[in-house]
C-alpha positions as CSV (number, residue, x, y, z in Angstrom):
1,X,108.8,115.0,89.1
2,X,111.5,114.4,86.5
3,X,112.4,110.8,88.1
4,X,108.7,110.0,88.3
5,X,108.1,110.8,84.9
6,X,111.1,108.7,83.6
7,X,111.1,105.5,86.1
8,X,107.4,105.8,87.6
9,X,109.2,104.6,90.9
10,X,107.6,107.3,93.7
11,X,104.8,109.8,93.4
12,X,106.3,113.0,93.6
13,X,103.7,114.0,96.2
14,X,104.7,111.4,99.0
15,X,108.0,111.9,97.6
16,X,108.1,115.6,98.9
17,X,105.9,114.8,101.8
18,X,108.6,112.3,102.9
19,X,111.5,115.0,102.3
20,X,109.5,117.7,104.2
21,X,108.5,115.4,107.3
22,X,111.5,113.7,107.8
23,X,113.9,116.5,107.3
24,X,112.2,119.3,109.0
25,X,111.6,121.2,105.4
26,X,115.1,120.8,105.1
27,X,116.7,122.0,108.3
28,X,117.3,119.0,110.2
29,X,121.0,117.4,110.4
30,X,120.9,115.1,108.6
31,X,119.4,117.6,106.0
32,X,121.9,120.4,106.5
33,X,125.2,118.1,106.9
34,X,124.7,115.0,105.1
35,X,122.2,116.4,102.5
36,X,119.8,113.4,103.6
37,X,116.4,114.2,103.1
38,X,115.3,110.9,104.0
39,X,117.2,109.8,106.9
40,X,117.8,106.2,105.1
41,X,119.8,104.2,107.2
42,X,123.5,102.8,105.6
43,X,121.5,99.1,104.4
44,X,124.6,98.3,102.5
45,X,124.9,101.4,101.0
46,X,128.6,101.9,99.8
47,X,128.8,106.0,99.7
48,X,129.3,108.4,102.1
49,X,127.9,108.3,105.5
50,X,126.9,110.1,108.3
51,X,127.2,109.2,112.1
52,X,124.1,110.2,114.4
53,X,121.7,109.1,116.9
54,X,118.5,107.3,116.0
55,X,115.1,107.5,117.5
56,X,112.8,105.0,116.5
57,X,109.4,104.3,118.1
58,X,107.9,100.3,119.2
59,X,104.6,99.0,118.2
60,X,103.4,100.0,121.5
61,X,104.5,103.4,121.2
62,X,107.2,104.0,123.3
63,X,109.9,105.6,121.8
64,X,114.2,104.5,122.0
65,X,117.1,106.0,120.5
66,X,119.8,104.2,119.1
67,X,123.2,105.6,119.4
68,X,125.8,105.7,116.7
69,X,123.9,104.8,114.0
70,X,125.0,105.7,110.3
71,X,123.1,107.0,107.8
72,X,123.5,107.3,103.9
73,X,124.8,110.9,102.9
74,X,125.0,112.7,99.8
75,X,126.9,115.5,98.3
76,X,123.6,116.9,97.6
77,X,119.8,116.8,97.8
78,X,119.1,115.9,94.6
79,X,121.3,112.7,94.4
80,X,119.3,111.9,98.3
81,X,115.7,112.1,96.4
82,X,117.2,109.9,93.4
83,X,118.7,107.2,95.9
84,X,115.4,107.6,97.9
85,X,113.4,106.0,95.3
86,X,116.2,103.8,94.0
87,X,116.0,102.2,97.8
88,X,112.2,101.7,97.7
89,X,112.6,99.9,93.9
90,X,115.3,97.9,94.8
91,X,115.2,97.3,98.5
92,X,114.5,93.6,99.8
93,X,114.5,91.9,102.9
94,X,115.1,88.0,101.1
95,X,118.6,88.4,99.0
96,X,116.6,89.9,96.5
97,X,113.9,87.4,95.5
98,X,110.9,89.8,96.6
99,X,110.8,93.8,96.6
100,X,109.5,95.1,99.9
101,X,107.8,98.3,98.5
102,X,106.3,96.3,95.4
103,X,103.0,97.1,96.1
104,X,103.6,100.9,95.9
105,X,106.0,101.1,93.1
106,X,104.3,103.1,90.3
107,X,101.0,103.8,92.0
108,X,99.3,107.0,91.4
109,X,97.3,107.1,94.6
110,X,99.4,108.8,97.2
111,X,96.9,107.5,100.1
112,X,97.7,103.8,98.9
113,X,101.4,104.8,98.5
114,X,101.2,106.3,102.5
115,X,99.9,103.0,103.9
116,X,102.2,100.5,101.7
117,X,105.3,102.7,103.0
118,X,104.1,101.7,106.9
119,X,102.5,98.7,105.9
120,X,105.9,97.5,104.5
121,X,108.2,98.7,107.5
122,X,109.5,102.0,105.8
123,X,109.4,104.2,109.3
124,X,108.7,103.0,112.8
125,X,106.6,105.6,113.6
126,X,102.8,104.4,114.1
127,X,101.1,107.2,112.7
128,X,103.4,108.0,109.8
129,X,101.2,107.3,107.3
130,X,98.5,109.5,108.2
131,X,100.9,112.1,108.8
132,X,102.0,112.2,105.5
133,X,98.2,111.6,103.5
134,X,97.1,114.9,106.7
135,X,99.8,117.1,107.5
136,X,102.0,117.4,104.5
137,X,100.0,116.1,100.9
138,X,96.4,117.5,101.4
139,X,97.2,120.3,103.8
140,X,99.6,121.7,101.4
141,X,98.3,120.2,98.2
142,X,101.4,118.3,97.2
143,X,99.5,116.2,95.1
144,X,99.2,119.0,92.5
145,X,103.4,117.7,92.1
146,X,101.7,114.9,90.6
147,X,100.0,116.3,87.7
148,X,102.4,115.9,84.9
């Protein structure tokens, strides 16, 4: 909520939904031993990392893993939420020229926020969207985070 309210980046509500779903409400591996929340991929990240199989999911729904594949880690969770939203307000797929999550940066709707993240190629997952707007922000009312 305090990074929202100074750089209007995330919505704390998909923020936490995010954090929850991908790390297992914390108890995942990547949560526990890298402090990932996220399970961001290393992207030209320069910090620590962490080394661990990947499963990712096609657009026709069948699901791969990917061996050996290194994730950003963290000393903490709090510096994994602040490099979270620093990827989505700086990430591009052109050298720069366009942001890929432009379209979500600063929105107050966490339902628009949901569907730019899979819209723009955040998770591979087909449903991820409505998994975060069903299952995590309206099923446990995350969106009061929001409220500031």
């Amino acid at each position: 909520m305090q990074d929202w309210q100074k750089r209007r980046i995330m919505l704390p509500s998909v923020v936490v939904a995010q954090a929850v779903k991908e790390s297992g409400w914390g108890t995942s591996e990547l949560a526990q031993r890298a402090k990932a929340l996220f399970g961001i991929k290393q992207n030209g990240w320069k910090g620590k990392t962490y080394i661990k199989t990947a499963t990712e999911q096609k657009k026709d729904g069948s699901i791969y893993k990917v061996e050996n594949t290194v994730w950003r880690a963290y000393d903490n969770w709090e510096q994994s939420i602040i490099d979270h939203n620093d990827y989505i307000a700086s990430r591009s797929t052109d050298g720069g020229k366009t942001l890929r999550y432009a379209e979500i940066i600063g929105s107050e709707d966490y339902k628009k926020v949901c569907m730019g993240l899979q819209r723009c190629g955040y998770a591979t997952s087909l449903n991820y969207a409505e998994s975060l707007i069903h299952d995590y922000i309206e099923k446990y009312h995350f969106d009061r985070f929001d409220k500031s």
